[in-house]
Each structure stands twice: as C-alpha cells, then as structure tokens.
N, C-alpha and C positions, 0 to 999 in steps of 0.2 A: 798853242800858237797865239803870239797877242795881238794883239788888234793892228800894229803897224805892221806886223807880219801877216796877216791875212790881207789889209787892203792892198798892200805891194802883189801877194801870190795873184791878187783878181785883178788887177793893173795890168799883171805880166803875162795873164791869160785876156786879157781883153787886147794888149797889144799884140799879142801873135795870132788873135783871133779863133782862138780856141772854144770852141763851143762844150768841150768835154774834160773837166777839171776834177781829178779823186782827191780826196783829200784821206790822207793813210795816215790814220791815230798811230801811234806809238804802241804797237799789240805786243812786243818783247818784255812793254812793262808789267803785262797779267803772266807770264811765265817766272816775275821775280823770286828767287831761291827763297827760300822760307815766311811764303807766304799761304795759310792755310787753303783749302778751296773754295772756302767761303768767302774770303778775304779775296780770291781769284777773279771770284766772279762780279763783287762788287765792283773793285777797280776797271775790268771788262764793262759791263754796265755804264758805269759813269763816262768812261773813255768811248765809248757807244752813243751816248746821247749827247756828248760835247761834236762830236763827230756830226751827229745830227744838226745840230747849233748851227754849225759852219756852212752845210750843206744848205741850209736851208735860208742862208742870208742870201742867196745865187743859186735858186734852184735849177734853172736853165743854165748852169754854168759846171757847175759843179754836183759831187756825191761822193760816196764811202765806200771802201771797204772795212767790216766791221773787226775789232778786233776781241780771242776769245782766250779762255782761262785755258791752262794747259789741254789738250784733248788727252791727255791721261787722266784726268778729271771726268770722266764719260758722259754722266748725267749733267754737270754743268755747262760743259762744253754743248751739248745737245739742246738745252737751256736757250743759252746766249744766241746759239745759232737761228733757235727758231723765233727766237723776241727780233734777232735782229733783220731776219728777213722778212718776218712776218709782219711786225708791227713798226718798226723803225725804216723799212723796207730798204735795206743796205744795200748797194748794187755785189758785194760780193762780201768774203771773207778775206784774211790773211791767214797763211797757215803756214807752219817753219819746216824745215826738213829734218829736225832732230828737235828730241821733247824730253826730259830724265838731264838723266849723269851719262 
C-alpha cells in the first residue's frame, strides 16, 4: 500500500469516524504456485511485519490480520502463526477455504 494510499484509507476512516480499521496484507501472495516452503514463509513474514508498519502508524485506529504460508506447510504455518500472534500480536489470521490443486 503506498503512502498516498494509506493516508487516504486513515482520512476515510477518520471521516466515518471509525475507531476500528484492519488492514488485510495480501496473504494469497504466500500461497503463490511454485514457491518452496521456505520461500513461503519468508514472503508470509515480510508481508507480517509490513502489516505491522501500517498498523502501528494508528494504533488506535487500526491492526491486522496476519497472513500465513500454505497450512499444507504444517510446521511453517504453525510458525507464522505463533510469531504472528505472539510477538507481532495480530488481531487475527486470514485463512482460504481451499489450499493444493
């Protein structure tokens, strides 16, 4: 998101007076088709902590849901989740309703 796209989103939640703003990473990007699962979980990570970034320009305004590597991935999935509630403290996840082919 770039900067004239976030000040607008916090414009447009400060005009409707919105006290409660998620800001939802792009998490379809860690499911990308031939990307290893280590490759997964970096992109998950990075897109976590940018997420973080935004969130915390407007604490009281906004937060996350975190996005995670495929959950066919088990151990990295499990990973991401617990960095991202634990130490990023995500207010949630995003998770798809189909994962594979």
């Amino acid at each position: 998101m770039g900067k004239s796209s976030l000040d607008r989103h916090f414009r447009t939640s400060d005009h409707a007076d919105s006290r409660n703003s998620n800001c939802f990473p792009l998490p379809n990007s860690t499911r990308s088709r031939g990307l290893s699962g280590d490759a997964q979980l970096k992109l998950a990570r990075d897109v976590n902590e940018y997420a973080v970034k935004l969130r915390d320009e407007k604490p009281d305004h906004s937060g996350f849901f975190a996005a995670l590597p495929s959950i066919l991935s088990t151990e990295a999935s499990l990973a991401e989740l617990k960095y991202a509630l634990d130490v990023l403290k995500a207010d949630g996840v995003t998770l798809f309703t189909r994962y594979g082919d």
